[in-house]
N, C-alpha and C positions, 0 to 999 in steps of 0.2 A: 515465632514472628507474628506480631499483628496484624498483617494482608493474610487471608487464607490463602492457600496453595490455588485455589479454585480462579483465583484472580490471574493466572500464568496463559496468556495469550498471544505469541511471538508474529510479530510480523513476519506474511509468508514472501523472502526479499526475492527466490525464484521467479513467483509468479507474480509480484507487482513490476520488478524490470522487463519481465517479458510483455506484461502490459503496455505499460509504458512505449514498450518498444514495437508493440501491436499499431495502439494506436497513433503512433507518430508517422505507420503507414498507411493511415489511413481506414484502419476497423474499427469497428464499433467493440467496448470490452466493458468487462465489471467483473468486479470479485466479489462473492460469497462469502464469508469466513464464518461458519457453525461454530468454531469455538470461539472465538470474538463476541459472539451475536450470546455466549450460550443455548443453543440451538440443541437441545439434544434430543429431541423427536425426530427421529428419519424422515418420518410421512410429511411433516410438518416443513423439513426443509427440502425435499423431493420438489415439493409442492411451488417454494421460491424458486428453484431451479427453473422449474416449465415455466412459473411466469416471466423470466427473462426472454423465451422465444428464441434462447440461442441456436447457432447452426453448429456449432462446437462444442464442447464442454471440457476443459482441463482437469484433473482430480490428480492433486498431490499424492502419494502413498507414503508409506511406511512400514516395514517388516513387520513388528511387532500389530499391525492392525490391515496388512495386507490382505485376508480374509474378507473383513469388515467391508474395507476400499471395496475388492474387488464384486462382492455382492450390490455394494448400491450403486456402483457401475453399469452393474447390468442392467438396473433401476432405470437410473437416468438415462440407456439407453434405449429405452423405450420410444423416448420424444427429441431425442438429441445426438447425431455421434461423439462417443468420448473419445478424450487421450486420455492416457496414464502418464505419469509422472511420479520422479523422488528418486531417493539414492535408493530404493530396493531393486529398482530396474536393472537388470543389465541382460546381456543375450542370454541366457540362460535361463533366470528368473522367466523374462517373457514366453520364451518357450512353455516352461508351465503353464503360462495362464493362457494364452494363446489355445491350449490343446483343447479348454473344458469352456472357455469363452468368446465364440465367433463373434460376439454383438458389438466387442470392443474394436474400433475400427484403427486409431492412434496408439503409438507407442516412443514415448520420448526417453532417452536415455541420456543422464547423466542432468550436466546445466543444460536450460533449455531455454534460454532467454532468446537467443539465435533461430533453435530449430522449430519454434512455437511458428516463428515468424515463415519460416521455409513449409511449413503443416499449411498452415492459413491460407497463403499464396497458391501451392501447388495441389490440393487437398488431395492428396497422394497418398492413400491406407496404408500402412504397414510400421515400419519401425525407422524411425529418425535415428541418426547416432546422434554425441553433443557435437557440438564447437562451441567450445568452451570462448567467453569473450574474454580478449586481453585486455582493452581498456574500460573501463566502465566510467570513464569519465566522455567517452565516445558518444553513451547517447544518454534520453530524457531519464531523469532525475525518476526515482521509484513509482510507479500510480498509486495516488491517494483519494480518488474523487469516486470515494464511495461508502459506503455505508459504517463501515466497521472501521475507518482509516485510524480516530482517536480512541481505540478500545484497546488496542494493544498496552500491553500490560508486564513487567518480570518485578515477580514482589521479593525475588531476592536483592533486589536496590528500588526498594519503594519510594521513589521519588516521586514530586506533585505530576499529580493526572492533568490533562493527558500526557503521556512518554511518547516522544517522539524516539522508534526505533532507529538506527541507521547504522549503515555499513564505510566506514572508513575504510575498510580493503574489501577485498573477496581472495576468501582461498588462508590457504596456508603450507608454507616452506617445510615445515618438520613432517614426519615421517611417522609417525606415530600407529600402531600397529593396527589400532583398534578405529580408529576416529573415520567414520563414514562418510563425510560428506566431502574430506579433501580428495578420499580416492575413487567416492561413486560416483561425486558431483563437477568438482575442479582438476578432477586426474593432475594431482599436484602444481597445478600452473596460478598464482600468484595475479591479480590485479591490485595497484596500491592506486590508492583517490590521491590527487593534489589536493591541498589544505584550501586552495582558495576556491577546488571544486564543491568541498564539503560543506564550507561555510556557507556559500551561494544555497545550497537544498537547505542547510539548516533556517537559513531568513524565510525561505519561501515558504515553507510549509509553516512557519510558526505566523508568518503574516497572513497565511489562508486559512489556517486550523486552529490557530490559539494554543499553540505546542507549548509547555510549561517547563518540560523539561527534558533532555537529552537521555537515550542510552545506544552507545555504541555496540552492536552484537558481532562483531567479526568474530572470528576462527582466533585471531591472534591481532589486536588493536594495537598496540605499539609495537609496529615493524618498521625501521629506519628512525633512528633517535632526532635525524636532521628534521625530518618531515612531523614528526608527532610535534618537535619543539613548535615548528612554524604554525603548526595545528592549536596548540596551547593559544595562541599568542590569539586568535583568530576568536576561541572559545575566549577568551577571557574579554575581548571587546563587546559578543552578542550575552554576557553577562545570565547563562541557563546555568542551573545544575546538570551536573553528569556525569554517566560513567560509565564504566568502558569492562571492557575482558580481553584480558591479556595475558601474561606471561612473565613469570620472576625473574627470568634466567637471562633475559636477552637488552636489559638496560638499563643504564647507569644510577643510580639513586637522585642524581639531580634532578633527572629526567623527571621522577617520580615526585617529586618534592615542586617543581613547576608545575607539573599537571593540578595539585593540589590547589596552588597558588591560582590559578586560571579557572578554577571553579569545580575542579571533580571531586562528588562527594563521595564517591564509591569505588569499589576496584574488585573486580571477580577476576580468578587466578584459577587455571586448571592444575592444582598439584598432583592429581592423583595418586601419590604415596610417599613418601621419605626415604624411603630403602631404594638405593640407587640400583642394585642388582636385578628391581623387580626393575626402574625404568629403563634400566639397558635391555631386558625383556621385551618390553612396547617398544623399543626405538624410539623413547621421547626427547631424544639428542639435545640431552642438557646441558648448556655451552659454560654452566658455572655450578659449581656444585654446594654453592654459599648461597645460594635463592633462600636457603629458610633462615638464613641471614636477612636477606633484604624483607622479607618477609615482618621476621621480626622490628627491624625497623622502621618498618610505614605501618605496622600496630603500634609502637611504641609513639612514636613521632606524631601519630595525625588518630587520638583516641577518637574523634568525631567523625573520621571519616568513616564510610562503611565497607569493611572488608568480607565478600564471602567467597571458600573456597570451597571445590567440589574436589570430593576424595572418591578413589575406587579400589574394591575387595572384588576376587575373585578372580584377578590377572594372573597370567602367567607365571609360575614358579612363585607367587604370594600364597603366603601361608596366613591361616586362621591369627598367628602369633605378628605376622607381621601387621596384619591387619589394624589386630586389639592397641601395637605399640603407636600406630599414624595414632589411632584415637587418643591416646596418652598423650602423645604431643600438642597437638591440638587443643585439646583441654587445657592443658597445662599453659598453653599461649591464650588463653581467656574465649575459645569456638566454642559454640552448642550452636542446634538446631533450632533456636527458640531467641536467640539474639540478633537483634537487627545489624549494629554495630558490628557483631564477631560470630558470624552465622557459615554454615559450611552443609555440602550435603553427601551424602554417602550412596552411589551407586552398585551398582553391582554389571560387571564388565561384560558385554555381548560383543558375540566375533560375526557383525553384521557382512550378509554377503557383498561380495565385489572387496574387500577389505584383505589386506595380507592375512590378519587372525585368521580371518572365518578358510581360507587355504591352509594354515596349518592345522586347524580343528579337524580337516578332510582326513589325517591322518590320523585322527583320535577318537573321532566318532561316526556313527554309521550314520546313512544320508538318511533314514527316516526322523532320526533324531536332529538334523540337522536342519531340516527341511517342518519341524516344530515352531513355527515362525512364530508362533503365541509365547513363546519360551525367549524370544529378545526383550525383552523390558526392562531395562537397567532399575526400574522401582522394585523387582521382585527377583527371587531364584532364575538366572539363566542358562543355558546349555554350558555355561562353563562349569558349573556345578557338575553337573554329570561327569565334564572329563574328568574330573578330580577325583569322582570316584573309579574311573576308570584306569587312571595312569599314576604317574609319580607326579607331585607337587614341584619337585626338586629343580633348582636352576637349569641344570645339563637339559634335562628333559627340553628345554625351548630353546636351547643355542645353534 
């Protein structure tokens, strides 16, 4: 690809709603974003922290850098108290860090756009559960009135800067064994945007920021073929490029063929394998088993459009063999790593906690190893490695 990887800067949509939803009661807020900003001196950004003067401080987490989190935690709490936040969280996790970290005063668990707002009001130590919101068309439109708002960035649909990120849903319906954020963050509960809600945030920010172009980041972007159509009809009047992440499995080809027509230049697909044995494995409840049918036809159909798909190895009962064959296919449908048009990435699978996986791994591997939290990185070797050395490869083994 042309964009270096280094350009990958996701809007954080947790804690700009919870913003948002801060200040529409009344507090005073701002976001930070070190990797937006490319920030990568601690001291350096410690530093911006204390000159905001907050009386809070939020700090998203993450498994694989939970360490890291929790050390500049302890940092910023120096001059500030913190929350924690992110799908790492759950009672359990907290208890860990709770034992070796008195300084950290907040603890949010799960979506926190709600209990941000319950922390603030009642400043009440200890641990928030979520409530998860069901409308998100209920309250203000994501926070953007700040520093980093037009840096977000996914150079796998390198579209004209600045990309305006947004959420058409929140959450997602499927089940999927491995996927963190539906079971740490939305404990499977679904909000879908009305089309005329969407389009409203989309005029606004592009008439206050100069947005160029559109990327949809949901879980699963085309849910309800009535509602995405009405959606199309709306993109295609405010005349952006854009593109979305979705799913092969769950809509019609026409569908797909208007989305084009209405301006999307791109389409990211989580297929994660071809061998349907391994996705009956994840539970990725794939309601058509001709998606690399459709697949093939919106390569075939729309060569200019950009398709990238993310593949993963290391799943449950996937073998080295099945692996090597996804790559075969994919090649052989015109993918590499290095194609803008026909670009795809290859993970490697973590059974992140709070997750069904990371409960089945309890049976496969011992809690030291499981509790290697530097060992979740889907860019490198994970603890699913291990089990593999440890157990049988073989379907039965996960049924």
């Amino acid at each position: 690809m042309d964009q270096p990887l280094s350009d990958y800067a996701p809007y954080p949509f947790f804690m700009g709603y919870a913003a948002s939803n801060l200040r529409e009661h009344g507090f005073d807020v701002n976001i930070l974003d070190a990797v937006a900003e490319r920030e990568y001196g601690y001291g350096k950004f410690l530093e911006k922290i204390k000159l905001e003067e907050a009386d809070i401080v939020v700090i998203e987490c993450s498994t694989p850098t939970i360490d890291i989190d929790v050390w500049f935690a302890n940092k910023v709490a120096g001059f500030a108290r913190v929350a924690l936040a992110g799908p790492h969280l759950n009672q359990t996790t907290v208890e860990e860090i709770k034992a070796d970290n008195a300084k950290i005063t907040f603890y949010l668990l799960g979506e926190y756009i709600l209990s941000s707002l319950q922390m603030a009001k009642s400043q009440r130590s200890g641990i928030y559960e979520s409530e998860v919101l069901k409308e998100l068309d209920s309250i203000p439109h994501p926070f953007r009135d700040y520093m980093s708002a037009t840096k977000y960035f996914d150079p796998s649909m390198p579209t004209p800067k600045p990309q305006l990120a947004m959420y058409g849903s929140k959450g997602c319906p499927f089940k999927c064994t491995f996927c963190a954020w539906p079971q740490t963050m939305y404990f499977g509960k679904v909000s879908l945007r009305s089309p005329e809600n969407i389009a409203e945030e989309i005029r606004d920010a592009v008439e206050k920021y100069g947005f160029r172009s559109i990327f949809f980041d949901d879980d699963t972007f085309n849910l309800g073929t009535k509602r995405i159509s009405k959606l199309c009809d709306y993109l295609k009047e405010i005349s952006l490029p854009w593109t979305m992440m979705g799913r092969l499995d769950i809509s019609p080809v026409w569908l797909y063929d208007k989305m084009v027509d209405c301006g999307c230049v791109g389409m990211r697909f989580g297929v994660e394998t071809f061998n349907i044995d391994v996705l009956k494995n994840i539970e990725k409840g794939i309601e058509r088993r001709d998606f690399k049918k459709t697949l093939e036809y919106i390569c075939l159909t729309y060569p200019e459009v950009m398709i990238h798909i993310t593949m993963m190895s290391d799943m449950p009962g996937q073998t080295a063999e099945d692996t090597e064959m996804d790559m075969k296919i994919i090649k052989k449908m015109g993918f590499s790593i290095d194609n803008i048009l026909r670009s795809y990435q290859l993970s490697k699978c973590a059974p992140f906690p709070g997750t069904k996986l990371y409960e089945q791994m309890k049976t496969r591997l011992d809690e030291a190893t499981l509790k290697t939290y530097t060992a979740y990185d889907g860019g490198q070797d994970t603890i699913m490695k291990a089990s593999k050395k440890k157990f049988s490869s073989h379907i039965e083994t996960w049924s």
